[in-house]
C-alpha positions in Angstrom: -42.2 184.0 93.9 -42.7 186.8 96.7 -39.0 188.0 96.0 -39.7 187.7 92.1 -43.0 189.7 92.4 -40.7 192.4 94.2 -38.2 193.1 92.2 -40.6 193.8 89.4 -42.8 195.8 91.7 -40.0 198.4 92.6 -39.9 199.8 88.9 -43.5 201.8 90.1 -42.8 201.8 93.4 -41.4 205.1 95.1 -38.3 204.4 94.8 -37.3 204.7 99.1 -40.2 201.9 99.6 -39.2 198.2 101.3 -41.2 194.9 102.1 -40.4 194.6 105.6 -41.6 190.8 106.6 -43.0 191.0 110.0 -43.9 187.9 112.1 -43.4 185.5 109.4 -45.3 187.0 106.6 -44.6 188.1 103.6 -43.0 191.6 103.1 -46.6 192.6 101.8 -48.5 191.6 104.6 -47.1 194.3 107.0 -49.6 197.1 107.4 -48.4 201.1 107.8 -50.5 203.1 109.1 -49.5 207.5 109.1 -52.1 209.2 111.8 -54.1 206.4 111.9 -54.9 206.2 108.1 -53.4 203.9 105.9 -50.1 204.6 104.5 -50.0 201.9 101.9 -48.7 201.6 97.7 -51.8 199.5 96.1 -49.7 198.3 93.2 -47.5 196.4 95.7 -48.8 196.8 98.9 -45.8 198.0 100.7 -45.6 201.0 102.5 -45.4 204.6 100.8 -42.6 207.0 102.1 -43.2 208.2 105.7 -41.9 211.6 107.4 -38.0 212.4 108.3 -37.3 210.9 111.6 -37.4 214.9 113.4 -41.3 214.9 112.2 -42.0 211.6 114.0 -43.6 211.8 117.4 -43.7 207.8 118.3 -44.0 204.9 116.2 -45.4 201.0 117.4 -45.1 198.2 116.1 -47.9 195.1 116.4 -47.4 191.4 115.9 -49.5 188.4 116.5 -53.2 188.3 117.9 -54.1 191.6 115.8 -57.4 193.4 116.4 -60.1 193.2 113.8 -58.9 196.6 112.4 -56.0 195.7 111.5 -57.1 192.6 109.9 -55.9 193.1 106.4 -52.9 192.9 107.4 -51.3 189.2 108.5 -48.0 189.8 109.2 -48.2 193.0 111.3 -48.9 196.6 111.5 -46.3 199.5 112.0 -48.2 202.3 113.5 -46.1 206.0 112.8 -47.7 209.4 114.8 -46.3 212.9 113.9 -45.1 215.2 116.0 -47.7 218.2 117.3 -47.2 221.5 118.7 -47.4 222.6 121.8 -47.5 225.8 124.1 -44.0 226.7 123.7 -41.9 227.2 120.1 -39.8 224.4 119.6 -37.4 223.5 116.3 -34.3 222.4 115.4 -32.4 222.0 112.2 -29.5 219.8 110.9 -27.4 218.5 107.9 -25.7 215.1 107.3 -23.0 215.3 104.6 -20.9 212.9 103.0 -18.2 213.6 99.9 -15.5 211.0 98.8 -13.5 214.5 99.0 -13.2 213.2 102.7 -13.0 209.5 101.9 -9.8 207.4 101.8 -9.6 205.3 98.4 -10.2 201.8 98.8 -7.1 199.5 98.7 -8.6 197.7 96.0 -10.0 200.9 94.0 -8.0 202.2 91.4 -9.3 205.8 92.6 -11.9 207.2 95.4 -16.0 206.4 95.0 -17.4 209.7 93.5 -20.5 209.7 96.2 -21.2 213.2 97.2 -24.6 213.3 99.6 -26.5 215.7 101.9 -29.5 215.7 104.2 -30.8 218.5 105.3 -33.7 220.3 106.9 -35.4 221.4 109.9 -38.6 221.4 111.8 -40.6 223.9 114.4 -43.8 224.0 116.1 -45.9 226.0 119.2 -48.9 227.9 119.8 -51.1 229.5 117.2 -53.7 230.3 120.3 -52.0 229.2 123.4 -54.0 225.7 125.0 -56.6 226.0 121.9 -54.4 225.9 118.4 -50.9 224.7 117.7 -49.1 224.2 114.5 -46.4 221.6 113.1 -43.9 221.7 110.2 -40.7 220.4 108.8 -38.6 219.7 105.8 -36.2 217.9 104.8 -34.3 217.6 101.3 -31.8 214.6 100.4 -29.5 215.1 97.4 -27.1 212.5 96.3 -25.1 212.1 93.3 -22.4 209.3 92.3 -20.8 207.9 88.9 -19.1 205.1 90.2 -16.3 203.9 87.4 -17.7 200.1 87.8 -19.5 199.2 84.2 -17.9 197.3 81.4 -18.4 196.4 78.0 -17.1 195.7 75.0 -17.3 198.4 71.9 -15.7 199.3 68.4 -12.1 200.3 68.3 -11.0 203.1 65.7 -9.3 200.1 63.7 -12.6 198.1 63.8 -14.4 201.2 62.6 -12.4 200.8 59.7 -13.0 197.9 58.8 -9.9 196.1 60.2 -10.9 192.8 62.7 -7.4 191.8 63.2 -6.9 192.6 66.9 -10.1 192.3 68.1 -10.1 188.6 66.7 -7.6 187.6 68.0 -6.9 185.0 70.7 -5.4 187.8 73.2 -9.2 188.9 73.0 -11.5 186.0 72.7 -9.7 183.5 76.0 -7.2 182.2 73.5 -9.4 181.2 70.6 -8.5 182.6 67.1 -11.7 183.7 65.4 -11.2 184.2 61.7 -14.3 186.1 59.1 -15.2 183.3 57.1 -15.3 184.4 52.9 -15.7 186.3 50.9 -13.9 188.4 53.4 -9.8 188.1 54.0 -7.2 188.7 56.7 -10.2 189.6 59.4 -10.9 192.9 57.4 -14.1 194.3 55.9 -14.4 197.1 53.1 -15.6 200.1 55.6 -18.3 200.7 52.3 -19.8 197.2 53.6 -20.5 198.5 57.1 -23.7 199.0 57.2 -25.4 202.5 57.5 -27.6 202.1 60.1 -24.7 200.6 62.4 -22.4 203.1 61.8 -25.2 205.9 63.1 -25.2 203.8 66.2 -21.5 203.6 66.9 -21.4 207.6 66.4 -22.9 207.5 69.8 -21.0 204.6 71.5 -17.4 205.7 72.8 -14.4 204.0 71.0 -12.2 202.3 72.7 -8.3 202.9 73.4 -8.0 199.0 74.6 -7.3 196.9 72.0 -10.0 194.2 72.7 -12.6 197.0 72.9 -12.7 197.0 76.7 -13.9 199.9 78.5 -14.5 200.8 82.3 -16.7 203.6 83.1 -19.3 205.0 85.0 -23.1 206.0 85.1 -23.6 209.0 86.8 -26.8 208.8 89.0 -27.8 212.1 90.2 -31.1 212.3 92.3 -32.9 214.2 95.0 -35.6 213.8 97.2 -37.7 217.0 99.4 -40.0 216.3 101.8 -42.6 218.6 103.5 -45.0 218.5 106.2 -47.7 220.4 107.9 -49.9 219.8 111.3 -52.7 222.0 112.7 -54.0 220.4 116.3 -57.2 221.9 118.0 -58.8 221.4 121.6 -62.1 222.2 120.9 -62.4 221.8 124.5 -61.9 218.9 127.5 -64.1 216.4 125.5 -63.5 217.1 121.6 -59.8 217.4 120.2 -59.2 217.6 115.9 -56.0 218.4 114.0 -55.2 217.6 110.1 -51.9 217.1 108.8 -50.7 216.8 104.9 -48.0 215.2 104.1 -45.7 215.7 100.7 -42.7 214.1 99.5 -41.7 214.5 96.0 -38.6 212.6 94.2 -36.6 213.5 91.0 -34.0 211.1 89.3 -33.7 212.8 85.6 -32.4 210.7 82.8 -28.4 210.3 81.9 -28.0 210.6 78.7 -25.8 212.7 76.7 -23.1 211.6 73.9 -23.0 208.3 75.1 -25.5 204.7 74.6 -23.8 202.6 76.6 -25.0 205.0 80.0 -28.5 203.7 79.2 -27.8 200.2 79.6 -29.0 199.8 83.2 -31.8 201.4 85.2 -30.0 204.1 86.5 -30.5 205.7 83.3 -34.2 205.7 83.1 -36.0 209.4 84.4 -38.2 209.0 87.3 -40.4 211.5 88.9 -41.9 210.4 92.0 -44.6 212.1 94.2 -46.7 211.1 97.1 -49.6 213.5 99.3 -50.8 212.2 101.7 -53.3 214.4 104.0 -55.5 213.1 107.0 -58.4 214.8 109.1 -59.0 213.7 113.0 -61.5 214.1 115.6 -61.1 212.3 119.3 -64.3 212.4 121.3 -64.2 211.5 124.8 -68.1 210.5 125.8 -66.6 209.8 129.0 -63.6 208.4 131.4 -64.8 204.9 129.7 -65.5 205.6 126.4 -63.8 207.3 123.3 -65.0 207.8 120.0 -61.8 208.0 117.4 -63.0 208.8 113.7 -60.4 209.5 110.5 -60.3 210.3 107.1 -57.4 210.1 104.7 -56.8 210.6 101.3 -53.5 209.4 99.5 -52.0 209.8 96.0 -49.4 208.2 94.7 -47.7 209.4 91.5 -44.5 207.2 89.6 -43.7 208.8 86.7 -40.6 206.8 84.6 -39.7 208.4 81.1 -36.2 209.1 79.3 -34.2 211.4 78.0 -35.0 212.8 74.7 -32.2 212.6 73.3 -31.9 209.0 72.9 -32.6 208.2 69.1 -35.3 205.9 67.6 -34.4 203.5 64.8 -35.7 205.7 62.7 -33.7 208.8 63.2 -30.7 206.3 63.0 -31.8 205.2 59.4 -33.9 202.2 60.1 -36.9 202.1 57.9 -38.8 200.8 60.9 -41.7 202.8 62.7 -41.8 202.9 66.7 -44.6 203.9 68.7 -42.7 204.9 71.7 -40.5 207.7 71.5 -36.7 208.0 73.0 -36.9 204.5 73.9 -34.0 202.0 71.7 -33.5 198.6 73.4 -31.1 195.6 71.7 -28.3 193.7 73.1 -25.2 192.8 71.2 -24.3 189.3 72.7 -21.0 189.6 74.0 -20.3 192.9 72.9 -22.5 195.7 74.3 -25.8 196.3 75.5 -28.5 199.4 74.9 -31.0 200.9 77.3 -33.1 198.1 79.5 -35.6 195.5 79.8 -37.4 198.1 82.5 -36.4 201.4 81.2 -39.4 201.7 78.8 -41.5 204.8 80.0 -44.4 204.9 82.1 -46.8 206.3 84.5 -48.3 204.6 87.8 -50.6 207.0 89.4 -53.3 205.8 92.1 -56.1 207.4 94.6 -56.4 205.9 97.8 -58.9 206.9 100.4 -59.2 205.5 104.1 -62.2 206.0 106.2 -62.7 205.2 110.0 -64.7 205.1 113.4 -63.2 203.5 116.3 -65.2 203.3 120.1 -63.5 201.7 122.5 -65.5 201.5 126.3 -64.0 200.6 129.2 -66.9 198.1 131.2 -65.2 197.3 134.5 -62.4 194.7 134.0 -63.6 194.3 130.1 -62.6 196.2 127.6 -65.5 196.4 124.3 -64.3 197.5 120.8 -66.2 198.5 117.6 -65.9 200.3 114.4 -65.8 200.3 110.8 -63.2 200.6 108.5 -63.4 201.6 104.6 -60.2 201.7 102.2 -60.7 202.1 98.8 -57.7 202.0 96.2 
C-alpha cells in the first residue's frame, strides 16, 4: 500500500525527493526540518530538496522518544542547519564530471552508455560588519543528459505499409505460429486503399523498421538540469539577541522529447516537468539568561511541479479523427503487442502548494531538570 501510494506520489513530487523510513515507520513519517522550519512536500509528505552538501553546516538525525515538537512525525526527524559566515572570507568551488567519452563499453553492451553529467558550483561567505553582520551563499547547477539505446517495440515495415502482411505473419515473427488474415483478404495482403486514413497519419510519425518482424531498438533521450541557489544574512544584535534569514531556491527543468518520432513518448521520460521550490526562514535566538533561551521561527515554503508536453505531439483530431479532446498535445493508446503511445502519467498538470511554519521554543535549565515549552503552527 505505502510503496503503491509512492510511486504515484513521485509524478508531483520534485523529482530528487525520497521516503526515507526511519525507525520502523513509514517513508512518510520521517520529519525534515531546514533552519528549524519544516522542510516538508504536503502532497506526499516526504521531504522537499535540501541545499548541496558545501551549503550544509551540520545535520542530526532523531529516533525514538521524540520531543513533543516533533511529534508529527513517528518515525523520526532529520534536522539539516546551513552554513553561516564568519569573520574571515571563506569559499571554495568544484565540479564532478562524468562522460561515457571516458567509459569502457560494457562487455554485454553492443556500444558505450551515452551518459554525459556535471556538477558544479561554489560557495563563499565572511563579514559584512566584522563580529556584527556576516553573509552566506552558494550554488550549485547539475546537468545530465543520456539516450540510452534500451527501448523496444514493434512497428510497420515499408512492406506492411503497403499493404503486404507476409513477413510480419509469419512464424519467424510470432514464436513459430503462422498467423494468416482471415477473408475477404488473401495471401496476408491488404489493398493499401483499405488502410485506413487516420492510421496512416499515425504511422507518418512512428519510424519504420529495417527488421523484418518490425523490431526496433532505440533510445529516449532524457536531457535535464537542476540549479540551486542560496543565501544567509546572520546578525549579533548583541551578547543576548542573535537573528539571520536565509532563502533558499532550487529550480528543475526536464523539457519534453518529442520530435519526428511517437514511440519517444511512450514512457515518462518524455513528459516536460518544471520543478521549483523557495523556501525562506527568519530567526531570532534570545538568551534570557545562562538557563534559559527563547528560540522563535518563521518559514514560508512553495512548492511548484509543473508536468506538460511537447506541442508537437498531435491530437486525434489533427490526425483525422472526428473526435474532440479537451486536452491539448496529449495522445494516449496502446497497440497490444505491437507498440505503445505516450503514458498512463504523462497527462499534463500542475501541483503548486503554500506552506508556512511558525514557532517558539523556551527551554530553562532548573538545576538537574531540564523544562521545555512552545508552540508550533504548520499550515499547508
Amino acid at each position: 500500500m505505502e510503496e503503491q501510494c509512492l510511486v504515484n506520489a513521485k509524478y508531483f513530487n520534485y523529482p530528487t525527493a525520497s521516503a526515507f523510513s526511519v525507525a520502523g515507520g513509514h517513508g512518510g513519517q520521517t520529519l525534515f526540518l531546514l533552519d528549524g522550519t519544516v522542510n516538508m512536500d504536503p502532497m506526499s509528505n516526504v521531504d522537499l530538496p535540501l541545499p548541496f552538501p558545501d551549503a550544509l553546516q551540520e545535520f542530526k538525525v532523531e529516533t525514538s522518544s521524540l520531543p513533543a515538537n516533533y511529534g508529527m512525525a513517528p518515525g523520526g526527524v532529520v534536522n539539516v542547519v546551513t552554513k553561516s559566515g564568519a569573520n574571515e572570507f571563506h569559499g571554495g568551488a568544484f565540479e564532478f564530471l562524468r562522460n561515457y567519452a571516458f567509459n569502457a563499453r560494457n562487455f554485454f553492451a553492443k556500444e558505450r552508455d551515452s551518459l554525459k553529467r556535471s556538477q558544479f558550483g561554489g560557495h563563499l561567505g565572511g563579514p559584512i560588519l566584522k563580529n556584527k553582520l556576516f553573509f552566506f551563499g552558494g550554488y550549485q547547477g547539475t546537468y545530465e543528459k543520456v539516450s540510452p539505446a534500451a527501448n523496444t517495440n514493434y512497428v510497420a515495415t515499408a512492406v506492411v505499409l503497403q499493404g503486404d502482411f507476409t513477413a510480419i505473419a509469419s512464424p519467424a515473427c510470432n514464436n513459430g505460429k503462422q498467423i494468416t488474415l482471415k477473408a475477404p483478404f488473401v495471401g496476408n495482403k491488404v489493398d493499401p486503399s483499405l488502410l485506413a486514413p487516420v492510421s496512416q497519419n499515425l504511422l507518418k510519425l512512428i519510424p519504420t523498421s529495417t527488421d523484418p518482424c518490425g523490431k526496433p531498438v532505440y533510445g529516449i533521450p532524457s536531457d535535464n538540469h537542476e540549479n540551486q541557489f542560496v543565501a544567509k544574512v546572520d546578525w549579533q544584535i548583541n551578547d543576548r539577541h542573535s537573528a539571520f534569514t536565509r532563502y533558499f531556491f532550487t529550480d528543475y527543468q526536464h523539457p519534453p522529447h518529442f520530435t519526428d518520432n511517437l514511440l519517444t513518448t511512450s514512457t515518462d521520460a518524455s513528459a516536460g516537468l518544471a520543478g521549483r521550490v523557495q523556501t525562506a526562514v527568519i530567526g531570532h535566538t534570545f538568551t534570557m539568561s545562562p538557563t534559559t533561551v527563547s528560540v522563535f521561527r518563521f518559514g514560508y515554503t512553495r512548492s511548484s511541479m509543473i508536468r506538460y508536453l511537447s506541442s508537437n505531439v498531435p491530437t486525434p483530431t489533427q490526425l483525422g479523427a472526428n473526435v474532440y479532446q479537451q486536452v491539448n498535445n496529449y495522445l494516449n493508446f496502446n497497440v497490444s503487442n505491437y507498440f505503445g503511445v505516450a503514458c498512463n502519467n504523462c497527462n499534463p498538470g500542475p501541483w503548486v502548494s503554500n506552506n508556512f511554519h511558525l514557532s517558539e521554543d523556551l527551554t530553562m535549565i532548573r538545576g538537574r531538570h531540564q523544562i521545555s515549552a512552545g508552540v508550533n503552527y504548520v499550515y499547508s
